[in-house]
N, C-alpha and C positions, 0 to 999 in steps of 0.2 A: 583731323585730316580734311583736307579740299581738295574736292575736284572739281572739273568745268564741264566736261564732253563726255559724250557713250566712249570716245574710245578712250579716253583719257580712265573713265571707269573701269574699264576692259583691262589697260596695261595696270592700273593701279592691284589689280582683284589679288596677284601673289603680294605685293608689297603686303599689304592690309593683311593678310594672312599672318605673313613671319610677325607681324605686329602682335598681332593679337595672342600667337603662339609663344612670343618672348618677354611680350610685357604685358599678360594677361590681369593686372593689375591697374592698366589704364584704359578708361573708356574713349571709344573709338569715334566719333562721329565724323559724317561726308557730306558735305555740299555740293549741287550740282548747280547748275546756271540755265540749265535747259530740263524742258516737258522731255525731251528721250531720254535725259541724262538720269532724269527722274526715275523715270520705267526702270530702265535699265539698271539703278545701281539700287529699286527694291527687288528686284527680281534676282538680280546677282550677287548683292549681300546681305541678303535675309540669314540671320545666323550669323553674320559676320561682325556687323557694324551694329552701335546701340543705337544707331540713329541717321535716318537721311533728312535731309533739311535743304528747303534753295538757298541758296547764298545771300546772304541780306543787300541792299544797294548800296554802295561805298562814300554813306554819308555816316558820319559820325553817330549819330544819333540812333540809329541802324544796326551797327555795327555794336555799337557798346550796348543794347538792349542784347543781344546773343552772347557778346563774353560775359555779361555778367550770369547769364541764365544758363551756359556750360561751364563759367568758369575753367578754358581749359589750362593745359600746359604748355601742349606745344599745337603749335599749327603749322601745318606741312602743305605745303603749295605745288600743284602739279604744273611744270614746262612754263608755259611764257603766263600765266595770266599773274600782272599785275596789280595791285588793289592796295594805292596809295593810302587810303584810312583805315584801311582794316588791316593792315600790315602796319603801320602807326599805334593804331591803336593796342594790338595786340601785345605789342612791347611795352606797353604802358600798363598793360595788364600783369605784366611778367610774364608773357608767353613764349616760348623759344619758339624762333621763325628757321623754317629749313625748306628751301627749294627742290626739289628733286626731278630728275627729265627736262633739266630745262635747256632753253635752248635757246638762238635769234636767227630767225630765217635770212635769207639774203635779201627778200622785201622788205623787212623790217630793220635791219641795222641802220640805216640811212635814217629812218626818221627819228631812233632811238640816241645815234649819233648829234641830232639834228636838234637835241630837245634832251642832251645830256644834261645841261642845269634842271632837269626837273627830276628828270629819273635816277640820278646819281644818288642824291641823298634818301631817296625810296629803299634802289636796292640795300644800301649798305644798313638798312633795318634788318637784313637776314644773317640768321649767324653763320651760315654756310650756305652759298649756292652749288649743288650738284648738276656739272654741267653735262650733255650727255656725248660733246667731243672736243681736245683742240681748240678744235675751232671757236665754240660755243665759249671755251674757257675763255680765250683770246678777247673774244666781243667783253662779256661780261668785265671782265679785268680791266678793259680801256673804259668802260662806263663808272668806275670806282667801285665795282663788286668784289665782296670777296668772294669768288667763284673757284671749286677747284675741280679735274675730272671724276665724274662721278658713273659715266657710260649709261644707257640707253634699257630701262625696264622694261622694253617690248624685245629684248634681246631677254629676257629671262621667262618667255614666253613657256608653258607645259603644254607638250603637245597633248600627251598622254591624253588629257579628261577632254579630247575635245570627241565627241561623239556625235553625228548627224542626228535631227529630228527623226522621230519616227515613220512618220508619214515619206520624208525624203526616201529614208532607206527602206522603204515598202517601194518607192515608186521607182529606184534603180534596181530592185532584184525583179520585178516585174516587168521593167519596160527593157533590160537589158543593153543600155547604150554603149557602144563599142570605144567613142571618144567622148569626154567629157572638157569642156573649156568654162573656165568660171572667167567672168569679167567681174572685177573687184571695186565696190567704190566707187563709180563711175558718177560723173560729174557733169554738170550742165555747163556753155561759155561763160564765161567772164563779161565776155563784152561782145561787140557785133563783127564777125569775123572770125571768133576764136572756134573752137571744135566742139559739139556736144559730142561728148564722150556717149551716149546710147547710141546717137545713130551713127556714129564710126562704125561702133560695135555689131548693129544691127546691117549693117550695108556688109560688110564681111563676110558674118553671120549668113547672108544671103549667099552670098559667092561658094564660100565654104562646103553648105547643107547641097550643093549640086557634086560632090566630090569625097562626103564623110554623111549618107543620108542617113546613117545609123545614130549620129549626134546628138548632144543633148548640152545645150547650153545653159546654163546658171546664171543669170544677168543681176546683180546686186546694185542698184540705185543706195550712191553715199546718204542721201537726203530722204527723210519720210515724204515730203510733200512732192516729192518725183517719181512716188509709186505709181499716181494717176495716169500721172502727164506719161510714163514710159510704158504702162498699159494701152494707153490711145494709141503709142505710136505702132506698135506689135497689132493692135487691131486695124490699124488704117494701111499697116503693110500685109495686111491678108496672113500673118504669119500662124502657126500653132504655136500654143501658148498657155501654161498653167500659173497661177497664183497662189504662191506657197499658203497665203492665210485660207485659201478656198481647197488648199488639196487636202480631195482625202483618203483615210488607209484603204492599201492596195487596191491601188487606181492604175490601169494601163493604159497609154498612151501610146499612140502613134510618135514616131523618129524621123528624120528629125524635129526637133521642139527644141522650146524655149519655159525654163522654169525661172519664172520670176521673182526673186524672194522680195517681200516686200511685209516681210519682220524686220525688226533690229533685235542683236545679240547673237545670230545664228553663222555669220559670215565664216568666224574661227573654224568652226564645228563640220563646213562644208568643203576646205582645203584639200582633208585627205580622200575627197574623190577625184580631185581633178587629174588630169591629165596635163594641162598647158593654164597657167594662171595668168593674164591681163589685170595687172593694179591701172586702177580708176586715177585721176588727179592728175595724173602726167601727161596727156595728150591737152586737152585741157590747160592754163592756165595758171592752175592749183596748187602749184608747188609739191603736188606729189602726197601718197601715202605710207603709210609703212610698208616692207614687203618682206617683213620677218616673219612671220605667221606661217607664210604658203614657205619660207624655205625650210622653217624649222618641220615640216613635213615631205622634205626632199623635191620640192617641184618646181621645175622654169615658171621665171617669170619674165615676163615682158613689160616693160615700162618705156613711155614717152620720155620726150625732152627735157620735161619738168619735174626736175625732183629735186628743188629747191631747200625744201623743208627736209630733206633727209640725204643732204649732197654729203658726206664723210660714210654714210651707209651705201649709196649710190653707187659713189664712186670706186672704193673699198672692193665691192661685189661684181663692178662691169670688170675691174683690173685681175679681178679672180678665176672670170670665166665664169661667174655665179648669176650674171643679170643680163639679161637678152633689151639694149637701148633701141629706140626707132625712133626716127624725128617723125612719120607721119604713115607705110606704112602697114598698117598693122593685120591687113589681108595674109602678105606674107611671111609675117613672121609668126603667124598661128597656123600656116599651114606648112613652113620648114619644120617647125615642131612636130607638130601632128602624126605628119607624114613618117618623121624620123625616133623611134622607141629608143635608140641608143641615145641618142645625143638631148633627148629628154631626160634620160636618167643620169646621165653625165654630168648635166647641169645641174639636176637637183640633187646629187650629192656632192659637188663641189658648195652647192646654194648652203647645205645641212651642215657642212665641213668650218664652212665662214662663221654662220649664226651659233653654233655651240663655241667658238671660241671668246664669243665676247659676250658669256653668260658673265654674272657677277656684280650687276648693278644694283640688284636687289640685296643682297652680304649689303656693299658698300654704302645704300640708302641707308639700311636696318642701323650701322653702327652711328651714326651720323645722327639716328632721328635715336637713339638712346643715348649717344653722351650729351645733344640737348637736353633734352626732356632731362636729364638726370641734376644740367647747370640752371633751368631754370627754376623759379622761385616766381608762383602765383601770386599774382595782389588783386584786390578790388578797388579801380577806381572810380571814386565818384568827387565833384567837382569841392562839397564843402569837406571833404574830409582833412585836405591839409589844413583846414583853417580850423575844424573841429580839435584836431590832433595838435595844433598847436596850443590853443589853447587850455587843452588839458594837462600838457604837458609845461606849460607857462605856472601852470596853477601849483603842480606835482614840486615842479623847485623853489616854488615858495613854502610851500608847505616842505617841504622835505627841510631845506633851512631849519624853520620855526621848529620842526619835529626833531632834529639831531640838539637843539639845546636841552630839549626835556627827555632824553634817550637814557631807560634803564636796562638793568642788568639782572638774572634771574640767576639763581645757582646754578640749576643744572642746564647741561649744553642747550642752545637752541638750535636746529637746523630748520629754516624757513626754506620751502616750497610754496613757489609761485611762479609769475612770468611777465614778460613784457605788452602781453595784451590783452584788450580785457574780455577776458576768459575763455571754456574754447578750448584749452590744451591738457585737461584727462588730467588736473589737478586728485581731485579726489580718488580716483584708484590708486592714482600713484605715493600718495600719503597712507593709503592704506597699505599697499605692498612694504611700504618702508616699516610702519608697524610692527607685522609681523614678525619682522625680521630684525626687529633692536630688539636688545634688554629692557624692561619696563621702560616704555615710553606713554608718553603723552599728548595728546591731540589739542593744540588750541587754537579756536577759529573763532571769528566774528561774528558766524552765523546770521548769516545774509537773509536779507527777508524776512525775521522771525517776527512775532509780534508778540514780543516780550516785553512787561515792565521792569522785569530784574536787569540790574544793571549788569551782572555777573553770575550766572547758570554753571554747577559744577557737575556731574554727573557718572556714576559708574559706570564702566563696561558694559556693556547690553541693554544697561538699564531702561524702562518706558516711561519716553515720552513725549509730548505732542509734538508734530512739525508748528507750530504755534511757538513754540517754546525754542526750538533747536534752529527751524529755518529748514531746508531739504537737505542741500549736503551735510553738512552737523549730524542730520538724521541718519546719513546713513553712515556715518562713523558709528554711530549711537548702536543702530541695529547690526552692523560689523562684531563688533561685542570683542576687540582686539584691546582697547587703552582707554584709559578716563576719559573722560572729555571736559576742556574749561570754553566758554561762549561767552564772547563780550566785545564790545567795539574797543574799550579801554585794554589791549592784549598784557602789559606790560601788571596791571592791580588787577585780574583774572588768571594771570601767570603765577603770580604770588600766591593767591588761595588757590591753584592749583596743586603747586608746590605744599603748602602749608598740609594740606590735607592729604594728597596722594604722593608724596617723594618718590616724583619719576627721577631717572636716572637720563631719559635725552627727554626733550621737547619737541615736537614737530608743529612746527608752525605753518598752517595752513594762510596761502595767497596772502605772503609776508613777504613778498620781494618790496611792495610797497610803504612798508609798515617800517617808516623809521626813527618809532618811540619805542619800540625794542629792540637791544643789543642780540645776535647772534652768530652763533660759531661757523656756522655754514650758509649760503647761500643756492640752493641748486633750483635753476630757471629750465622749464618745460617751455619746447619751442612744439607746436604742433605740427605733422609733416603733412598733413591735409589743406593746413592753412595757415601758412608760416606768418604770415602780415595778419591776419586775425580779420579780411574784408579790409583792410585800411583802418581797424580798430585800434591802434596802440596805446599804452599808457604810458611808455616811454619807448626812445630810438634804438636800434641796433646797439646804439654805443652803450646801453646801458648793462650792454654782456659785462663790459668789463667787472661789473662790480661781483658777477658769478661765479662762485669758487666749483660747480659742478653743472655741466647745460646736459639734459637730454633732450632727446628729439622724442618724442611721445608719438603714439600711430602710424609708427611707422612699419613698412615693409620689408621682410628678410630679403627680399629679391631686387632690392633699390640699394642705391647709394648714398641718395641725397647729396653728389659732389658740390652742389651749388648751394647748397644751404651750410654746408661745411665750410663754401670759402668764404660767405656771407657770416657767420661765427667768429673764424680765424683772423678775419680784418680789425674787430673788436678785441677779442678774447684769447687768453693762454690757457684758460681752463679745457680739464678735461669734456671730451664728449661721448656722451651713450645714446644709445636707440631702445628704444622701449617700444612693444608689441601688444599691441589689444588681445589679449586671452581670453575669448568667450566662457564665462562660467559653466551656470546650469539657467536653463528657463523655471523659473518659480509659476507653478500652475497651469503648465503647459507638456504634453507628451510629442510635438510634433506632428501631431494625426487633425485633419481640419485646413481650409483655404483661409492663412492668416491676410489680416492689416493691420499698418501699423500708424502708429503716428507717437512723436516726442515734441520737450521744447529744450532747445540745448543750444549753446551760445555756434554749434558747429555741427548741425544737425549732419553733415557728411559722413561725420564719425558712425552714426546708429546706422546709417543706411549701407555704409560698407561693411560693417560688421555683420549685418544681415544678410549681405551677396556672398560675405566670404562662405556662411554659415550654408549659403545653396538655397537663402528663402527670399522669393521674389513675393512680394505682399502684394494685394490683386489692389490697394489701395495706400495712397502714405499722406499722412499729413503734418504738417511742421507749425509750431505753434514758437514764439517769442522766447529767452531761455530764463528759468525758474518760472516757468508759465505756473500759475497757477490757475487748474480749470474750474468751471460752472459747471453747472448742468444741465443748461442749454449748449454750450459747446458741447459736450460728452454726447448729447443727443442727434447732436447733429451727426456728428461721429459715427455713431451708431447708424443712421438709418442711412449712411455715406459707405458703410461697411458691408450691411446687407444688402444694399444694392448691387454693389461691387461683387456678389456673391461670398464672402469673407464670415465666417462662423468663430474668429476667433482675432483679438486685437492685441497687439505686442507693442510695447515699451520697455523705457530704460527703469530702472530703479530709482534714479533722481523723477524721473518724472510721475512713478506709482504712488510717491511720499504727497505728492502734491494733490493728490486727487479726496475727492471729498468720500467724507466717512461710507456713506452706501452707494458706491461707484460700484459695485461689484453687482447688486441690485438693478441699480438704474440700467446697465449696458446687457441682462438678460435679454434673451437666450444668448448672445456673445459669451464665448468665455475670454477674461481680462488675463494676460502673464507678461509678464516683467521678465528681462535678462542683467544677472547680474555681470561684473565684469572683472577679471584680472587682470591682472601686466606680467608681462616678464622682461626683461632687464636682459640684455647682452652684456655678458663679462659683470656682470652684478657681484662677481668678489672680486672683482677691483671698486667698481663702486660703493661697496662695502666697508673694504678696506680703508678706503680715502674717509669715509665716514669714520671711520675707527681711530686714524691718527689725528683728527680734529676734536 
């Protein structure tokens, strides 16, 4: 998520919400551009958001240090702010780009028109622009955007939570003001000539309090840095005058007055007292404000000649009888109000009548930022990767050649599991769930990392024996205690004394998509739904689905679709596809009771870390180490006093990574207690994927 402005945070606060409420499976993060935007959207989405951040500066180099460091999915961009490299980039990353609120004032189409060869091929980086009218769609459309209407998320405003500060409603049940006018927003000139919107307001303001002395005006400065300056002016006009950060509870005040609010985030919360509302921007200049807020709580507004920036809502609400227009002035048309109870209430529910009709922009953002998010497909780029990736894969079809001349053949079936990248996609659970589940099978694997001099390690069911000897994954087939195990880089002369000795009935070939010096009956390729591209890591291309007679998607979510990783399959592949789910086992040495941390080394460390969030254990510290890290004990120690610090009495890991740890780790990390999670899979429709194993 990105946003630019307090109010852009403000209208954003439902979107974000239904986010989080529907796709409680993706993390959220907001950008702001601004010191208020900042305040305002920690103060506003504490609980909300995993994260506020300023927007980095729209240099490349900027830009690609944050998507690699969130890796997101999608990035959603609020109303007009454009950001040529970072909206570049993002697509480059796999990001789904979605516009929402957006819009082209009537100051801006000219220059945008004016400098279409530049902005044209920007916008059409987005997969959808949500325009917020017509109009908006119209502009976009003629700049080569795909733009369609998407209506206006400060129409889906809730009045409901909005409730005044305390201190305010201590000082209206006290001071008892008979009329209340709020000036909204209110904006300094443009230029020399134009109108400062305070002292309009305060010149009236004077006129008025001689004819309504019971009065209490709410003056709202747009700007923090015009709290000052509109304080001096209220002291150089001899005026009464309170300042909302200096007011305090149950304080009474002489009428008429002037309350100055000179917070940000409080404006919404103050609507439902008013009597007659003046939006700020339109006298002025400014192209105007929003003035959904004050109607979705029934109340006349009054707006200048400038409503630029919200002319389809302007317009819409003056032709309704919903918005009180002045070209300059505004003396009398807060005191026709004033004066008149009826024709105040007329207007504010004709006002409430308008803005509930055109709730629903928030529904239609929501489905928009979920069937991206659903088409796209994360990568990591970095600049030598194609050139890395090339030549791995230059090397892979020579060798693959050379290896189909000397390719044998084993009695019993072979099904190899593996994948197109290097590693990273939940290989070893998932060979273990298949175990379980054949008739006498067989596990044979290369065992990666071992420091063995046997050229060929057979070994029974449960049997013990060193990670020295097996490698880590190997080990924990070994301590699975489900099927033999054969270890050797030569799979095809370890398959035979496999066979020789244990007459399995299937084979399961461990990270043998690669491996083509031996023959097998099946092929089923594990795509990981965390990190489909593996960072840019491949061992071979998309196209090398085809050669897959079974794809799952491994960690994946019941609540997802993954339509984009389906079509990115489909374009390769006829083969069938499954989803498979991280099944938390049991924690080995662990009760739950204790402030854990954790830390792994795993080719996709996202995998441990979401398994943890799902599990409800937020660790007070994590750390990520390289994947078959094998630790010291000077890392372990550092760990440790990384852990106590953190306040953390207990350190969690995976099982791949407990194997790895040296013999008296359990010692060394005293008084820490050390536990490991083991892991299951479960399989969607696993008796079709069963079956299809059965007629092969």
């Amino acid at each position: 998520m990105h946003a630019v402005s307090v109010g852009e945070v403000i209208s954003a606060i439902e979107l974000l919400k239904r986010i989080r409420g529907q796709m409680p499976y993706a993390k959220l993060y907001v950008s702001v551009t601004t010191l208020a935007g900042r305040k305002m959207a920690d103060e506003k989405l504490a609980g909300l958001a995993d994260g506020v951040f300023f927007t980095p500066l729209d240099f490349c180099f900027a830009v690609r240090a944050v998507l690699r460091r969130l890796r997101p999915q999608l990035l959603v961009v609020m109303e007009t702010e454009i950001w040529p490299n970072m909206w570049r980039e993002a697509k480059r990353f796999g990001c789904g780009l979605v516009v929402v609120n957006a819009r082209i004032s009537d100051r801006a189409v000219g220059r945008y028109q004016a400098m279409r060869w530049f902005f044209a091929p920007v916008l059409r980086q987005a997969d959808v622009i949500l325009a917020q009218s017509e109009q908006d769609v119209e502009r976009y459309r003629s700049l080569g955007a795909t733009a369609v209407l998407g209506g206006n998320l400060k129409f889906d405003f809730d009045p409901r939570g909005a409730v005044p500060p305390q201190p305010v409603q201590d000082l209206i049940r006290l001071t008892e003001p008979e009329q209340i006018w709020i000036a909204a927003s209110t904006m300094p000139p443009t230029k020399t000539g134009d109108v400062d919107e305070d002292d309009a307001v305060l010149d009236a303001y004077e006129r008025l309090m001689e004819f309504y002395p019971r009065m209490l005006l709410i003056l709202v400065p747009r700007k923090p840095e015009r709290f000052d300056i509109v304080s001096n002016k209220l002291v150089s006009r001899k005026l009464m005058f309170m300042r909302r950060s200096y007011l305090a509870a149950a304080e009474r005040v002489p009428l008429p007055c002037v309350l100055l609010i000179d917070t940000i985030g409080e404006l919404s919360s103050l609507f439902p007292l008013a009597d007659v509302v003046f939006m700020g921007g339109t006298l002025a200049q400014r192209g105007g404000h929003n003035i959904l807020e004050p109607a979705f709580f029934s109340k006349p507004v009054i707006a200048g000649p400038n409503m630029q920036n919200f002319a389809a809502i302007a317009s819409e609400f003056t032709a309704g009888g919903a918005l009180i227009r002045i070209e300059s002035d505004l003396l009398a048309a807060v005191d026709d109000l004033l004066d008149d109870p009826a024709k105040r209430a007329a207007i504010g529910a004709k006002a409430l009548v308008l803005a509930e009709s055109k709730r629903g922009a928030t529904a239609t953002a929501m489905a928009e930022i979920n069937r991206v998010y659903e088409l796209a497909i994360p990568k990591s780029y970095r600049w030598y990767l194609p050139i890395a990736t090339w030549l791995w894969r230059h090397g892979s079809r020579i060798k693959r050649g050379r290896d189909y001349q000397h390719r044998g053949k084993l009695k019993a079936p072979v099904i190899s599991v593996g994948g197109i990248s290097m590693g990273g996609s939940g290989k070893t659970p998932f060979v273990l769930w298949l175990a379980k589940r054949l008739n006498r099978p067989a596990i044979l694997t290369r065992g990666y990392r071992r420091r063995s001099s046997e050229a060929h390690t057979l070994l029974e069911a449960g049997e013990q024996a060193p990670v020295s000897v097996t490698g880590d994954e190997a080990q924990i087939f070994l301590r699975a205690g489900v099927a033999p195990l054969g270890i050797g880089s030569d799979r095809y002369t370890t398959g035979l004394l496999l066979e020789e000795r244990f007459h399995p009935s299937v084979i399961l070939l461990d990270d043998g998509f690669q491996h083509w010096k031996l023959d097998r009956t099946m092929d089923i390729v594990l795509i990981d739904a965390l990190d489909p591209y593996a960072g840019g890591l491949l061992r071979e291309g998309p196209s090398a689905l085809s050669r897959a007679s079974a794809i799952v998607i491994t960690r994946a979510d019941v609540r997802r679709t993954y339509a984009g990783l389906r079509a990115l399959i489909a374009r390769y592949s006829q083969a069938p596809v499954f989803t498979a789910h991280v099944k938390p086992g049991r924690w080995v040495e662990w009760d739950g009771a204790g402030t854990p941390a954790a830390f792994c080394g795993l080719a996709n460390p996202a995998s441990f870390w979401t398994t943890l969030e799902r599990l409800g254990i937020q660790p007070a510290y994590k750390w990520y180490f390289g994947d078959h890290h094998s630790y010291t004990p000077r890392e372990l120690m550092r760990v440790k006093s990384q852990a106590i610090a953190a306040g953390a009495d207990v350190l969690l890991t995976t099982e791949k990574d407990f194997v790895n740890l040296p013999a008296d780790t359990i010692e060394m990390l005293a008084p820490l207690k050390l536990a490991y999670l083991r892991i299951d899979v479960e399989v969607d429709d696993e008796e079709r994927l069963l079956a299809l194993l059965a007629e092969n």
